[in-house]
PDB file of N, CA, C and O in Angstrom, chain B, residues numbered from 101:
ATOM      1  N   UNK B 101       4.660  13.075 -19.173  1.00  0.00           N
ATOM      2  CA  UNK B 101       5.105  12.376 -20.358  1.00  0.00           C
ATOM      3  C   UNK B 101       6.430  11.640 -20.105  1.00  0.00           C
ATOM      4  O   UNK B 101       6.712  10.480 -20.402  1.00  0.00           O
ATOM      5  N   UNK B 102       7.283  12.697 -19.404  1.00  0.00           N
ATOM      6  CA  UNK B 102       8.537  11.846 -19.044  1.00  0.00           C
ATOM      7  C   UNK B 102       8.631  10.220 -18.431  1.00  0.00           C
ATOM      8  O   UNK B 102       9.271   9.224 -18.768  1.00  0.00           O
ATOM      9  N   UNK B 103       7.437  10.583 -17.135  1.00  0.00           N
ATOM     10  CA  UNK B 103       7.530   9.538 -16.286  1.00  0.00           C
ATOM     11  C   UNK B 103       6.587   8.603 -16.917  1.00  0.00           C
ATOM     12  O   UNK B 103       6.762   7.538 -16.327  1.00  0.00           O
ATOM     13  N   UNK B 104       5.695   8.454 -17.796  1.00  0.00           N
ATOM     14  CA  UNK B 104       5.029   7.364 -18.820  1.00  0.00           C
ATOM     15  C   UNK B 104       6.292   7.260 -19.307  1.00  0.00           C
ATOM     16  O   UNK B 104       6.733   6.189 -18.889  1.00  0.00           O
ATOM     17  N   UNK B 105       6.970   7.722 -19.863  1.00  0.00           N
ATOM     18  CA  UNK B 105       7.899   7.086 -20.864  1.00  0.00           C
ATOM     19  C   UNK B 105       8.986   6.006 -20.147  1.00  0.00           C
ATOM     20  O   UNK B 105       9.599   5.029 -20.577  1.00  0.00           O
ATOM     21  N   UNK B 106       8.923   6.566 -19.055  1.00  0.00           N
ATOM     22  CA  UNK B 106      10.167   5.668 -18.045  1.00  0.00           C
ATOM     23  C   UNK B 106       9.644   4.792 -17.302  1.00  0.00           C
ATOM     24  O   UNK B 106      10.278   4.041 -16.560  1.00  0.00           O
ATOM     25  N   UNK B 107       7.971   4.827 -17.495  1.00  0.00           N
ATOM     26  CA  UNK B 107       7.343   3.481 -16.837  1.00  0.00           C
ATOM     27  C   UNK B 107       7.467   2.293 -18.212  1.00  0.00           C
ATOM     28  O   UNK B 107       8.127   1.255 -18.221  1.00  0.00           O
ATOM     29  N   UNK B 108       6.417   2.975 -19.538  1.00  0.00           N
ATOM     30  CA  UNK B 108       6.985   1.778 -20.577  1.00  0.00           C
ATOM     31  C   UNK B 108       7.593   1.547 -20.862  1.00  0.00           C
ATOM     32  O   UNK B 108       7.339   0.576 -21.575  1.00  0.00           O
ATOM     33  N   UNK B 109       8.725   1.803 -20.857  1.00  0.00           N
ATOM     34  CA  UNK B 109      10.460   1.409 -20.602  1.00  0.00           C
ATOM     35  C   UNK B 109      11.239   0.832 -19.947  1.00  0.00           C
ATOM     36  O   UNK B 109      12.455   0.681 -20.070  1.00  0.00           O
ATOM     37  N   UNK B 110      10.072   0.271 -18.753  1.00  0.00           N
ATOM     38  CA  UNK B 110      10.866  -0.259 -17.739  1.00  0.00           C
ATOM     39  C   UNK B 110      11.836   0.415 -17.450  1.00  0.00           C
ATOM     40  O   UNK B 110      12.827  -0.313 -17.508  1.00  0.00           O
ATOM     41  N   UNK B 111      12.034   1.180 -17.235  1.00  0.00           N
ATOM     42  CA  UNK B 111      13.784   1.899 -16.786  1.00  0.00           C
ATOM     43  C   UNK B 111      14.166   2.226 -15.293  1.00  0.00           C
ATOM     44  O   UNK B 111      15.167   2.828 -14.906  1.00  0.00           O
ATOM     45  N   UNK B 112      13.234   1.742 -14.610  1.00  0.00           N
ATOM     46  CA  UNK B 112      13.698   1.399 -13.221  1.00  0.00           C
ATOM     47  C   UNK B 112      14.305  -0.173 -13.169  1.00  0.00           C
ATOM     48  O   UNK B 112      15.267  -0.375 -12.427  1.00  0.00           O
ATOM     49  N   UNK B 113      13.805  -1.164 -13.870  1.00  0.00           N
ATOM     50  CA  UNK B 113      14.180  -2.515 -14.145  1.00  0.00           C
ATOM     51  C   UNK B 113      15.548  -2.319 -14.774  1.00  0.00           C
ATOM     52  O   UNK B 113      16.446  -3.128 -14.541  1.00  0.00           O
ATOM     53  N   UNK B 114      15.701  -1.448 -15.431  1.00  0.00           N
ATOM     54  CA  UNK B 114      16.692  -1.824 -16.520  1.00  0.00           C
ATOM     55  C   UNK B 114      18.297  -0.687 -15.791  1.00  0.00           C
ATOM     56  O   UNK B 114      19.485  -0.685 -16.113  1.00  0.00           O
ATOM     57  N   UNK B 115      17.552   0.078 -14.800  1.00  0.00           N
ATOM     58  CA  UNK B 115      18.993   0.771 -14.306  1.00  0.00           C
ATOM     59  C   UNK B 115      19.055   2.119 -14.436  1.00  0.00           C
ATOM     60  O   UNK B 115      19.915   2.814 -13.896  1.00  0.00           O
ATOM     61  N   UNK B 116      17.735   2.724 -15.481  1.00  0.00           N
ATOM     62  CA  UNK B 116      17.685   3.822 -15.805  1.00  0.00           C
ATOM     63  C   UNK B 116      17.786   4.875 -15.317  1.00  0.00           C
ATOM     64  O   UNK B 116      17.777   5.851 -16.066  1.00  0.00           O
ATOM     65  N   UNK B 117      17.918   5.061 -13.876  1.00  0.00           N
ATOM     66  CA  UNK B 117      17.199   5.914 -12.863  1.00  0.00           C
ATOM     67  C   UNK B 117      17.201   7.399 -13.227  1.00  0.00           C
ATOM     68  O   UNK B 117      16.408   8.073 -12.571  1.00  0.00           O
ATOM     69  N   UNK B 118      17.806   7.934 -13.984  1.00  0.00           N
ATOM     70  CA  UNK B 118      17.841   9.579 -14.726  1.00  0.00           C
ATOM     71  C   UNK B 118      16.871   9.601 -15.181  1.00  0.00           C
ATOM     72  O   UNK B 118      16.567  10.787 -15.313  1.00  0.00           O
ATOM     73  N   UNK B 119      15.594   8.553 -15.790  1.00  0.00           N
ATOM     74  CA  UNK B 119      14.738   9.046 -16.418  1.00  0.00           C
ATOM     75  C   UNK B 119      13.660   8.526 -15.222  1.00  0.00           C
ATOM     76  O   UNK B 119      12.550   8.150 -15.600  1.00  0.00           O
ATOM     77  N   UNK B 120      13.917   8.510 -14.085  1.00  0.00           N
ATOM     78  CA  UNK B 120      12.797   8.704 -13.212  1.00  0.00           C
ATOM     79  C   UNK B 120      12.843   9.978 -12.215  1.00  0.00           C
ATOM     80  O   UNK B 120      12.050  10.849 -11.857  1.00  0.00           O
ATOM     81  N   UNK B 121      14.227   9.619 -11.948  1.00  0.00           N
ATOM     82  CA  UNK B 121      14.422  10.863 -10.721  1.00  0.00           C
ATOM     83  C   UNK B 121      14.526  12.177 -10.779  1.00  0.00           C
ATOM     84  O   UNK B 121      14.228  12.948  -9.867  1.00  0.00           O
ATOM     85  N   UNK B 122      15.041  12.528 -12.079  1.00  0.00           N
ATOM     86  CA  UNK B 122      15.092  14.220 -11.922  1.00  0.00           C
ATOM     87  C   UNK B 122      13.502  14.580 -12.304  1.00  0.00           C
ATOM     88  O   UNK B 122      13.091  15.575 -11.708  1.00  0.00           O
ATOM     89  N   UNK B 123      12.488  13.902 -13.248  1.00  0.00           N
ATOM     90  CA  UNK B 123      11.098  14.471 -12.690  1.00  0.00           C
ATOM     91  C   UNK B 123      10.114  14.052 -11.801  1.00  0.00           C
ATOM     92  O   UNK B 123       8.961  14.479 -11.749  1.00  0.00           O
ATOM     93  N   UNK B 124      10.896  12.736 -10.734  1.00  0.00           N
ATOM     94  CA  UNK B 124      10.074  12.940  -9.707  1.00  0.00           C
ATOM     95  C   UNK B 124      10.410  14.054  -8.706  1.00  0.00           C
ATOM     96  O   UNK B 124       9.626  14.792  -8.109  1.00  0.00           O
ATOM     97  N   UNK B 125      11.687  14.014  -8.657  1.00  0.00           N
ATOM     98  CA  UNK B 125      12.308  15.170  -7.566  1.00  0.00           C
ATOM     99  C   UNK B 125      11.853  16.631  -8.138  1.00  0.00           C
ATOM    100  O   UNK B 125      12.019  17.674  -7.506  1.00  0.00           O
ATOM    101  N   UNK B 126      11.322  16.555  -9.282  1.00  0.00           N
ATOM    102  CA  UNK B 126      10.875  18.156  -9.805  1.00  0.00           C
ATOM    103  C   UNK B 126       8.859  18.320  -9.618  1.00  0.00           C
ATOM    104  O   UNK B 126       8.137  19.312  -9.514  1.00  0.00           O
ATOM    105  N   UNK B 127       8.655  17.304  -9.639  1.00  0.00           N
ATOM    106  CA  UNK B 127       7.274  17.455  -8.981  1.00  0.00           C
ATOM    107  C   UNK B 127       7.016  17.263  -7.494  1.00  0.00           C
ATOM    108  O   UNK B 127       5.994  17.521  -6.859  1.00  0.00           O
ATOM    109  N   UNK B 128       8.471  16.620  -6.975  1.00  0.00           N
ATOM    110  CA  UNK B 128       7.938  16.880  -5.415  1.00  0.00           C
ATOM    111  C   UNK B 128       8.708  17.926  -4.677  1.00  0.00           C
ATOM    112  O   UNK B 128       8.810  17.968  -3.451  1.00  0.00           O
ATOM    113  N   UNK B 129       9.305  18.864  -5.620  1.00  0.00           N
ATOM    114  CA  UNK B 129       9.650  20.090  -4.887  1.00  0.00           C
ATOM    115  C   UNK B 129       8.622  21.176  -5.778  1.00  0.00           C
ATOM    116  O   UNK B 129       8.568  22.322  -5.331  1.00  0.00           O
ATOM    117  N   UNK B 130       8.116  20.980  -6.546  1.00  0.00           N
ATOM    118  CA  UNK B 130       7.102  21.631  -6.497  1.00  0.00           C
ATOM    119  C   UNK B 130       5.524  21.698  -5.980  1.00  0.00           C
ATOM    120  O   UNK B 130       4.619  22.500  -6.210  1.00  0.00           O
ATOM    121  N   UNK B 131       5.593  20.677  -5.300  1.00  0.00           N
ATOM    122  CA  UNK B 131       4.344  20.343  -4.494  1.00  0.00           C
ATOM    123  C   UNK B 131       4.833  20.987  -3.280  1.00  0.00           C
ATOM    124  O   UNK B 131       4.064  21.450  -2.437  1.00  0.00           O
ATOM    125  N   UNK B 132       6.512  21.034  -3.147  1.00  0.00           N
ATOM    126  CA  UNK B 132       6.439  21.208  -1.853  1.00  0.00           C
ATOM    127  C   UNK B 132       6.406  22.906  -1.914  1.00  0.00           C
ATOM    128  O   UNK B 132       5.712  23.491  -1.083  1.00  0.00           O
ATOM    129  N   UNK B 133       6.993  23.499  -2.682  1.00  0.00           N
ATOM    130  CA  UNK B 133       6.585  24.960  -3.060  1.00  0.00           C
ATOM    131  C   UNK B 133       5.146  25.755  -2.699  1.00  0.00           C
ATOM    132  O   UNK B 133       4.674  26.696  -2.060  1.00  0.00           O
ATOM    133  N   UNK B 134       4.883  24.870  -3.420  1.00  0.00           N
ATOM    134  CA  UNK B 134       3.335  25.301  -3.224  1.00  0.00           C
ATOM    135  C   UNK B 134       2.374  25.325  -1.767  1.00  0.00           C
ATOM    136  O   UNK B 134       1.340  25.952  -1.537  1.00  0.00           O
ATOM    137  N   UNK B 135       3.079  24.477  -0.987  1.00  0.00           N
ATOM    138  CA  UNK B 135       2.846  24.346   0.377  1.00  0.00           C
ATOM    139  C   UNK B 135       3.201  25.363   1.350  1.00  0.00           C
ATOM    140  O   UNK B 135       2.562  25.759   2.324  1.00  0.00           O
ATOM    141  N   UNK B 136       5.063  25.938   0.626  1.00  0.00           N
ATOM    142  CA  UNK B 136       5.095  26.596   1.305  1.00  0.00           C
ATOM    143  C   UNK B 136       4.434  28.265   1.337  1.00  0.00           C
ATOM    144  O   UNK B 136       4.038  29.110   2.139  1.00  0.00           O
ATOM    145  N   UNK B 137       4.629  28.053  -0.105  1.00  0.00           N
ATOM    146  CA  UNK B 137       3.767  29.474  -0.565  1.00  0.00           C
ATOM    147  C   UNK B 137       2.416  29.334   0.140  1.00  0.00           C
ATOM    148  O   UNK B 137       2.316  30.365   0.805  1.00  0.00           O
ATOM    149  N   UNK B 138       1.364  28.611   0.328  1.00  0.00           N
ATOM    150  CA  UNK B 138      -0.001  28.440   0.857  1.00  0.00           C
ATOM    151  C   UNK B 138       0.333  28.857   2.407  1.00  0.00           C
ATOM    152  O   UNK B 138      -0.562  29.497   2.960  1.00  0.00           O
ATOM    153  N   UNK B 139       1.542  28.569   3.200  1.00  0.00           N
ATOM    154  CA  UNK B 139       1.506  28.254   4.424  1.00  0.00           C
ATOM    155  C   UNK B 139       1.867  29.953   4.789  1.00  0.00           C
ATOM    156  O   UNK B 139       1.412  30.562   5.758  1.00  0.00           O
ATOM    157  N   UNK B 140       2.979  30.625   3.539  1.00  0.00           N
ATOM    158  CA  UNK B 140       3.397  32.203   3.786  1.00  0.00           C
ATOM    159  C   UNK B 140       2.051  32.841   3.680  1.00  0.00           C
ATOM    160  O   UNK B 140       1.867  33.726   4.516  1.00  0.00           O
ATOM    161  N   UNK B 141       1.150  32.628   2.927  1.00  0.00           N
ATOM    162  CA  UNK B 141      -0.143  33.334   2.754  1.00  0.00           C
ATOM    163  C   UNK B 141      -1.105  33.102   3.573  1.00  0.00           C
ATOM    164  O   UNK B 141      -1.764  34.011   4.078  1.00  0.00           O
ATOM    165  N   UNK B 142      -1.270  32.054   3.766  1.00  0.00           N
ATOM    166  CA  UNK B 142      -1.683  31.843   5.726  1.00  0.00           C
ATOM    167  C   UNK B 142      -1.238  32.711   6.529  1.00  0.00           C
ATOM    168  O   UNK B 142      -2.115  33.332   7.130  1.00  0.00           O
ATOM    169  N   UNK B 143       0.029  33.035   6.802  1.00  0.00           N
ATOM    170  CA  UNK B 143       0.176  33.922   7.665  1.00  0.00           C
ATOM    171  C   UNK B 143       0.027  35.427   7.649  1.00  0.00           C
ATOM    172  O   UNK B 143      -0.533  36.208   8.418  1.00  0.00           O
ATOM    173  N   UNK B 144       0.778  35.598   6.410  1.00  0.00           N
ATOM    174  CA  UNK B 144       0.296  37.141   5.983  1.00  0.00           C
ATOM    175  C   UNK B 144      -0.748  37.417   5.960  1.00  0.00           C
ATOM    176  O   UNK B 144      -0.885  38.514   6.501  1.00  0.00           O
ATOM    177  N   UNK B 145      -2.201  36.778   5.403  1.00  0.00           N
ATOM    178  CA  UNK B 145      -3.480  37.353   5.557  1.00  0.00           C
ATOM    179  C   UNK B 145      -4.262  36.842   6.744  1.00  0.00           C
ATOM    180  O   UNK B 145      -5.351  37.404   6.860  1.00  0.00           O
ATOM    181  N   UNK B 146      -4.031  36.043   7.540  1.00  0.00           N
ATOM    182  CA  UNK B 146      -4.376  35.603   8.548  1.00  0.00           C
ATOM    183  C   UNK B 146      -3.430  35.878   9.758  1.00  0.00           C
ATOM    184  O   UNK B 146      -3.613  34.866  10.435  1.00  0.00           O
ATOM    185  N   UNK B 147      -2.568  36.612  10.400  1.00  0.00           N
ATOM    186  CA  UNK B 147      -1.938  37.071  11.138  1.00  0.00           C
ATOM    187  C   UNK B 147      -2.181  36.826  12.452  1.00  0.00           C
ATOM    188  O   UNK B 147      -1.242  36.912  13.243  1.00  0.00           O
ATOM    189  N   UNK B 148      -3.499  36.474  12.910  1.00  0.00           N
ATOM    190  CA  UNK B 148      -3.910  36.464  14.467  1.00  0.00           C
ATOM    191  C   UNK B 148      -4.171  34.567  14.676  1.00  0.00           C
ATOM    192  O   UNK B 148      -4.380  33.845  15.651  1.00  0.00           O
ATOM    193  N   UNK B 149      -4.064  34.406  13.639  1.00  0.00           N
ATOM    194  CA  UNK B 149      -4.904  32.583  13.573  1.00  0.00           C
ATOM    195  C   UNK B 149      -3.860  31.678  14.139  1.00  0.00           C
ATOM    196  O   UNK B 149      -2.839  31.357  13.532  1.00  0.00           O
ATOM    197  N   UNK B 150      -4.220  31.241  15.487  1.00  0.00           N
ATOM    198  CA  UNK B 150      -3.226  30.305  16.192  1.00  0.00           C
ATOM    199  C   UNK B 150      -3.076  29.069  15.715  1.00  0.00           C
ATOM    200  O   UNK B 150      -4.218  28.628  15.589  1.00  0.00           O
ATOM    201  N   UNK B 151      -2.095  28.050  15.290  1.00  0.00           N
ATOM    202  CA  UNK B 151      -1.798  27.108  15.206  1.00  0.00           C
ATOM    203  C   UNK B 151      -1.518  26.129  16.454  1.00  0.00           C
ATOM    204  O   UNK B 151      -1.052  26.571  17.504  1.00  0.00           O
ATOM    205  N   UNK B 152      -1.847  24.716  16.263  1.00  0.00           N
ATOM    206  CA  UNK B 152      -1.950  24.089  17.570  1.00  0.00           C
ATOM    207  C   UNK B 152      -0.404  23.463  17.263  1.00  0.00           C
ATOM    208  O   UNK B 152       0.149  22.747  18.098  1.00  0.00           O
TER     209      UNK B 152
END
């Protein structure tokens, strides 16, 4: 909702950048979370599985 609102707003045009960046930077550290959590559970239940 945030980032619709800061697209019809133009508010990258207009200088806005607070209403883009703190929820893009909050969905791409939570994507990145989630990666890492997937990657800890990879290892813990998979323990012997070699990575190249």
């Amino acid at each position: 909702r945030i980032l619709h609102d800061a697209q019809a707003n133009a508010a990258t045009i207009n200088g806005l950048w607070w209403w883009v960046l703190p929820p893009g930077l909050a969905i791409a550290l939570l994507g990145l979370g989630f990666a890492f959590i997937g990657a800890a559970l990879n290892t813990i239940l998979f323990p012997k599985m070699k990575t190249i």
